[in-house]
C-alpha positions in Angstrom: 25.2 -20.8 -12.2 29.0 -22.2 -12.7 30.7 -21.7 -9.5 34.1 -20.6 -10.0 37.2 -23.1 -10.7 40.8 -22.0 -10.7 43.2 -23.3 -13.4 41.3 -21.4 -16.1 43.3 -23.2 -18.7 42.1 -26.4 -17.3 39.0 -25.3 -16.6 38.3 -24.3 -20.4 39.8 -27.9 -21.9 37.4 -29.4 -18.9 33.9 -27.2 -20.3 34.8 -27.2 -24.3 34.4 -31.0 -24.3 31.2 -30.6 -23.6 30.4 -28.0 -25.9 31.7 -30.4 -28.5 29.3 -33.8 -27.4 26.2 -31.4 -26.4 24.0 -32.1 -29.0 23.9 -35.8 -29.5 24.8 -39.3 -27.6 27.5 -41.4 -27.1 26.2 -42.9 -30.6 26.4 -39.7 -32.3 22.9 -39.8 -33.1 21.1 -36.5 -34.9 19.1 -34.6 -32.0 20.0 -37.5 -29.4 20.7 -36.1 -25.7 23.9 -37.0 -24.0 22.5 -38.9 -20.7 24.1 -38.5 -17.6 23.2 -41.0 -15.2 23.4 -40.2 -11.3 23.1 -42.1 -8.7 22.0 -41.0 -4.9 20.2 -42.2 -1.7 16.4 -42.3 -2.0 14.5 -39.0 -0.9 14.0 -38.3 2.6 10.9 -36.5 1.8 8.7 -35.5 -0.9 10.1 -32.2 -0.5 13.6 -33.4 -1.0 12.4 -35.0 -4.3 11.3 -31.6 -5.5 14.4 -30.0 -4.9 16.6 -32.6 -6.3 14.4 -32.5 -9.3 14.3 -28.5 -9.9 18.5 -28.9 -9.7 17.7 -31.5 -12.3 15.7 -29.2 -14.3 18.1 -26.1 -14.0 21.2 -28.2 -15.1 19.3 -29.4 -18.6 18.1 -26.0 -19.4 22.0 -24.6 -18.6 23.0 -27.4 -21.1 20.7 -27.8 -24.2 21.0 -31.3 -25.1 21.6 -32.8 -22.0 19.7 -35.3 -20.1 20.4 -36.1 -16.3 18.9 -39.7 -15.7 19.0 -39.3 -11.5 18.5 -43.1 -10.1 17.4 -43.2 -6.2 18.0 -46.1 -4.4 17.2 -46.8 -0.4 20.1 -46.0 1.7 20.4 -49.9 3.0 20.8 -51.1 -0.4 22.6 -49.0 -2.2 26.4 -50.4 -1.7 25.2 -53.5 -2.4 23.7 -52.4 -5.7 26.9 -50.2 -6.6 28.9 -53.3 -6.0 27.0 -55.3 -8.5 26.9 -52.5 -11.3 30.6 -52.2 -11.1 31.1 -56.1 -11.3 28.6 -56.0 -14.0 30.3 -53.0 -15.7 27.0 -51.3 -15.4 28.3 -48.3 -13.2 26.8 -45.2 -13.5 28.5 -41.6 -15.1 28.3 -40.5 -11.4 27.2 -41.0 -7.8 27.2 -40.6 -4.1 29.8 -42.5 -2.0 29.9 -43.0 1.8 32.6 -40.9 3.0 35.5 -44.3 4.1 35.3 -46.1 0.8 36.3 -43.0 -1.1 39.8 -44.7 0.2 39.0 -48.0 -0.8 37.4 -46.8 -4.2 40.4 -44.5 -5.1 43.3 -46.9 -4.4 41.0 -49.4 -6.7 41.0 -46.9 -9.3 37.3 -47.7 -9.8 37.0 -43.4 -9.3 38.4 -40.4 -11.2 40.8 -38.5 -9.4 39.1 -34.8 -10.1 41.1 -33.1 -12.7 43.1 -29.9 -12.0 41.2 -26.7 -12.0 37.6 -28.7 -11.8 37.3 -27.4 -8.2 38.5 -24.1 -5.8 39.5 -25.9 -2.8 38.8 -22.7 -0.8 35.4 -22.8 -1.9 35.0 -25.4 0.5 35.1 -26.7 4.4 38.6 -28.1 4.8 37.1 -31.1 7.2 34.7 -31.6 4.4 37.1 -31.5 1.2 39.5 -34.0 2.8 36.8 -36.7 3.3 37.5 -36.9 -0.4 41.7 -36.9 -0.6 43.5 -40.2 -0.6 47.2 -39.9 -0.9 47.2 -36.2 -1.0 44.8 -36.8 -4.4 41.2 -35.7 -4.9 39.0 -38.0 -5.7 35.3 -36.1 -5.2 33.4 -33.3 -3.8 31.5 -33.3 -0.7 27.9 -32.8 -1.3 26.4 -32.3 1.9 27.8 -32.9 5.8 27.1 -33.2 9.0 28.7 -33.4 12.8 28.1 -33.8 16.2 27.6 -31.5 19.0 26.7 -30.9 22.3 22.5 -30.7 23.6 21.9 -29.2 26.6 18.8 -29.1 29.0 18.8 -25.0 29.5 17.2 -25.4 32.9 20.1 -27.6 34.1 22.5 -25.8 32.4 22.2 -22.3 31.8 25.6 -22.0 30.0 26.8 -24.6 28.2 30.6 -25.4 29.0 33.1 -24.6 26.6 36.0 -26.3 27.8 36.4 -29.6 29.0 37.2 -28.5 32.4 34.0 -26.6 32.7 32.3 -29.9 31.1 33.1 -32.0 33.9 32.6 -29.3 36.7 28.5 -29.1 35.3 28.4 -32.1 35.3 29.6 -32.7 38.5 27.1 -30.1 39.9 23.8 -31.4 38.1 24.7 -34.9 39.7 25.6 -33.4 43.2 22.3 -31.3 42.8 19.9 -34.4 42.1 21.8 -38.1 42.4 18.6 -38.6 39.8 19.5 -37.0 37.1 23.1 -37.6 35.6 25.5 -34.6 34.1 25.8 -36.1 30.4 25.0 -39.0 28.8 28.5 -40.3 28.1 28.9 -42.2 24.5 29.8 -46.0 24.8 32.1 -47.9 23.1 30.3 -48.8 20.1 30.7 -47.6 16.3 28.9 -44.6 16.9 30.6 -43.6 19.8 34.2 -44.7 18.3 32.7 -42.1 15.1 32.3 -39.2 17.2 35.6 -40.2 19.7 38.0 -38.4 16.8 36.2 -35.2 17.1 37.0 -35.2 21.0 41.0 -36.3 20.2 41.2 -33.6 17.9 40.1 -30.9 21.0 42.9 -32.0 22.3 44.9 -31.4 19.5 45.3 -35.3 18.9 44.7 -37.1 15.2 44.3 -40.4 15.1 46.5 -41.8 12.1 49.5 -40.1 10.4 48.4 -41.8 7.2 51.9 -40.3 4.8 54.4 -41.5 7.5 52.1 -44.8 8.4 52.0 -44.4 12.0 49.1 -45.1 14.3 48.6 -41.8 17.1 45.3 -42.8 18.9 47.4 -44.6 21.6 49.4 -40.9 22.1 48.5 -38.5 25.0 45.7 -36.3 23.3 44.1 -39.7 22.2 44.2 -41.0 25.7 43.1 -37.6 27.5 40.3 -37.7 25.2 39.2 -41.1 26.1 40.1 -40.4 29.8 37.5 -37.7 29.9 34.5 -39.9 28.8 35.8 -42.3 31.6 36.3 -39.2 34.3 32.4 -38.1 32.9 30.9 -41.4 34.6 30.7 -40.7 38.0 28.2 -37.9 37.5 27.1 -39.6 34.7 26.0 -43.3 35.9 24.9 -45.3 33.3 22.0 -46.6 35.4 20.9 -43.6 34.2 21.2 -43.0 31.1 20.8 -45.8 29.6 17.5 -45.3 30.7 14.8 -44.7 27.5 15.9 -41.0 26.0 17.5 -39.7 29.2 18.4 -36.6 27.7 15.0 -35.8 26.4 13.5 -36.8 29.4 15.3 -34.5 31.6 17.2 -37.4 33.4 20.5 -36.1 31.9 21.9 -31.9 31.6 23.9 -32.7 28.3 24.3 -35.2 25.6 26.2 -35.5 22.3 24.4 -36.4 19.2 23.8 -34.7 15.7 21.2 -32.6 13.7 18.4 -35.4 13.4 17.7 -35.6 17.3 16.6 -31.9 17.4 14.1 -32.4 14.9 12.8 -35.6 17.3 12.9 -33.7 20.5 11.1 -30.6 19.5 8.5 -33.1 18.2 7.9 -36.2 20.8 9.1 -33.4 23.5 7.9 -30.1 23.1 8.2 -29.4 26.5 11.8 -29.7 27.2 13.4 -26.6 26.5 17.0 -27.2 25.3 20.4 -25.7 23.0 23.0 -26.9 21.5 26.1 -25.8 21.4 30.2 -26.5 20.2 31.9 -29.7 21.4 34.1 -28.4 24.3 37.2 -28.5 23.7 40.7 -28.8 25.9 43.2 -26.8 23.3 41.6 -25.8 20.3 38.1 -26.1 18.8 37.5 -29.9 17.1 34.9 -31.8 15.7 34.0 -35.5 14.1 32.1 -35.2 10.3 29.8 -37.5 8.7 27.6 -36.9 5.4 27.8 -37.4 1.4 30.6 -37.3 -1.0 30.3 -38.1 -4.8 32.6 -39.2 -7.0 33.2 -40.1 -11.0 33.5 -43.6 -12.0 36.1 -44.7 -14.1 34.1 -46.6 -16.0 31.4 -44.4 -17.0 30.5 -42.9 -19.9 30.7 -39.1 -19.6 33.2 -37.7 -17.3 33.2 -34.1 -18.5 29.9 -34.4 -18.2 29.9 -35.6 -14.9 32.1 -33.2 -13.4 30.3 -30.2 -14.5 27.2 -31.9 -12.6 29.4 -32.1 -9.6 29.8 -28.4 -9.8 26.2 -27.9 -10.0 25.3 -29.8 -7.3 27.6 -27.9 -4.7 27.9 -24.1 -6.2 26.9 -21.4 -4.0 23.6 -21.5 -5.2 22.2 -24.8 -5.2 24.5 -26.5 -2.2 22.2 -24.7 0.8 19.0 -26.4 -0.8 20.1 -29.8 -1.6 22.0 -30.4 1.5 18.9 -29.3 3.5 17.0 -31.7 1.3 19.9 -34.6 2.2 19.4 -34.1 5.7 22.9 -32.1 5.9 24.7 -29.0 6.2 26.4 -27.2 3.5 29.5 -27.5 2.2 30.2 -25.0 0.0 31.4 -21.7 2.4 29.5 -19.0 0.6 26.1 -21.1 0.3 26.9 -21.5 4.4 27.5 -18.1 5.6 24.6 -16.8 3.4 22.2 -19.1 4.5 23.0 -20.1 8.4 20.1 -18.2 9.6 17.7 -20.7 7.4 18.6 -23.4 9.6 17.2 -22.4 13.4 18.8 -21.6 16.7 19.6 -25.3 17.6 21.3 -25.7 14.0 23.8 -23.2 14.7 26.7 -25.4 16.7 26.3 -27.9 13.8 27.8 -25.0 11.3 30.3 -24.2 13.6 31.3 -27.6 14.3 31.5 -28.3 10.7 33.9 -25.2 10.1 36.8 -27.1 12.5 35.9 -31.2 11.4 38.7 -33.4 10.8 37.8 -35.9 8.5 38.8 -39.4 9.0 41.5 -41.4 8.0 41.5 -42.2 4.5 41.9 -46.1 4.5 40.1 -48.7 3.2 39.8 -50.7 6.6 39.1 -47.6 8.6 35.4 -49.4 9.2 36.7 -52.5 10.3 39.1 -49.8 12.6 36.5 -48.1 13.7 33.7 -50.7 14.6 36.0 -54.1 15.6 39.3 -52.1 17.2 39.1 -48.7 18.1 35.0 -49.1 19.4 36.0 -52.0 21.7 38.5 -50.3 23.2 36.5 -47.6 24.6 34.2 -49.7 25.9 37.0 -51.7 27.9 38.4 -48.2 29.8 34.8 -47.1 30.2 33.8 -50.7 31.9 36.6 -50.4 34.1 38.3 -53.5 32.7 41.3 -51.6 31.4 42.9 -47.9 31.8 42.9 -45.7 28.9 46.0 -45.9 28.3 45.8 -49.5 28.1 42.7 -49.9 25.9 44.3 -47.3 23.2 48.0 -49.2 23.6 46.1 -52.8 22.2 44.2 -51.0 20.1 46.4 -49.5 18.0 48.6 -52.9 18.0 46.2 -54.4 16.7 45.7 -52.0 13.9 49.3 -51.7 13.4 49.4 -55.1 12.7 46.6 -55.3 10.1 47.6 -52.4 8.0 51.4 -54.1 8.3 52.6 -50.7 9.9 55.3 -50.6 12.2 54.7 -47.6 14.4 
């Protein structure tokens, strides 16, 4: 099943091109398939393999004449490998794409920009779709997504706080209660805590970049709050504890944030420990960081009707639930969500909501080098002691002010 586009006209120039190159190859042989060649991360597990290959299956029978040649490469290697295959002009029709060189790839022009009426925008996650806008421009679809959320020990915390007042009080109380056991292990300054840090400046109702008006806003007073939390966090959080092996799973912590692939962990190496997750708390509205799988057309392949109609496939309401499962994700696609939220367990719940309110990050080619050399050492110097907040976030951004070449 086609899930719906809008711009029907569109739509119907889109689709009749393929009608017209169905039955033979780019050669124009008699009785040749037209390949379409994908590529995607290696499978997760065997099981992932069979349902990327039944998607496989169902799109060739849906289009007679068509043959999807999907290429799996490890997860490591596969930037690398892209690299060389668009040097070589050896790109494939189609592919996956970490979500910050979409950026990078767009203002290139090494990807399509998605043609009008290929994709219903409201079909989708906001948070998620704009992972794949540059310039106000689509570029991809999101394939599957994830997020961070908050774990909580339910013996230490009964109710998990919603707020970040109520965060701080808990954690006050477990610390007070036991000086062994910490309140929550607090994320450092390092580039996973500076990934998940945007998701807390958004609670606030912060962003971090104003990326049409060029102007740096993670040195601004919901930024700084944000930050000032995680630093308000350590004294019932000491990081004599938790830096201690799996303090959270070992009950030497009340709450921790992390994402969907340490409950799987947990529940296996500690079946004892009986723990939730829920929503980020928040201080003004509900917020949340986003991580996950985007794919995107390549200029220079060979079949870009094609390729788009795959695209569709992949992330209709039907066939998005199961393949992002198989990814190691959530859904994208709204209907395939809300249908299917029950398949994904109790403790799988927050990462829905979460993924209902993510803000996606800036779209610009250095927002790695950003996030990992800038933005990640800041935190750690206000949550060291060795600078305020305030003063961590004020460097920071003029230092990435000054290599984008933005003035404010």
């Amino acid at each position: 099943m086609i899930r719906r586009v809008t711009g029907a006209a569109a739509a119907a120039v889109l689709l009749a091109g393929l009608a017209a190159c169905g039955g033979g190859s780019e050669e124009g042989g008699a009785g040749s398939a037209t390949e379409l060649t994908y590529w995607m991360f290696q499978d997760r597990t065997p099981q992932a393999g069979e349902v990327v290959e039944k998607i496989r299956t169902d799109f060739e029978k849906a289009n007679p004449g068509v043959k999807v040649n999907i290429v799996k490469i490890p997860k490591d290697d596969y930037n690398t490998k892209l690299g060389s295959a668009l040097a070589g002009n050896t790109v494939p029709d189609v592919g996956i794409l970490d979500q910050p060189l979409v950026s990078r790839f767009a203002q290139e022009g090494t990807i399509k920009e998605v043609p009008a009426g290929t994709l219903n925008e409201a079909d989708f996650w906001e948070g998620a779709l704009n992972t794949n806008k540059v310039g106000g421009k689509l570029y991809g679809f999101p394939i599957d997504h994830t997020a961070v959320a908050l774990f909580y020990n339910k013996a230490l915390v009964p109710t998990p706080p919603k707020t970040w007042d109520e965060l701080k009080s808990i954690s006050a109380a477990i610390h007070q209660k036991d000086p062994k056991v910490a309140g929550i292990v607090v994320p450092k300054g390092d580039g996973y805590g500076a990934w998940m840090w945007p998701g807390v400046v958004g609670g606030a109702g912060g962003q971090m970049v104003d990326e049409a008006n060029k102007k740096i806003l993670f040195d601004q007073a919901p930024a700084v709050e944000a930050l000032q939390l995680w630093v308000d966090l350590l004294p019932s959080s000491p990081r004599e504890i938790t830096d201690s092996d799996q303090a959270f799973a070992n009950g030497l912590a009340g709450m921790m944030i992390s994402g969907p692939w340490d409950v799987a962990t947990i529940k296996d190496q500690f079946p004892d420990l009986d723990f939730n997750v829920a929503p980020l708390p928040y201080k003004t509205t509900p917020a949340g960081n986003i991580g996950g799988e985007n794919a995107v057309v390549f200029t220079k392949g060979k079949n870009e009707q094609l390729a788009w109609k795959w695209l569709q496939h992949l992330t209709n309401s039907t066939n998005n639930t199961v393949l992002a499962q198989a990814l190691g994700g959530f859904p994208v696609n709204k209907e395939a969500a809300e249908r299917d939220a029950a398949t994904f367990g109790e403790q799988q719940q927050a990462f829905l909501e979460q993924l209902k309110v993510a803000q996606a990050r800036p779209a610009l080619p250095q927002w790695i080098q950003i996030n990992d050399e800038i933005i990640a050492p800041a935190l750690e110097s206000a949550l060291s002691g060795k600078m305020t907040a305030q003063e961590a976030l004020t460097d920071a951004a003029n230092k990435t002010r000054a290599l984008l070449g933005w003035n404010s």
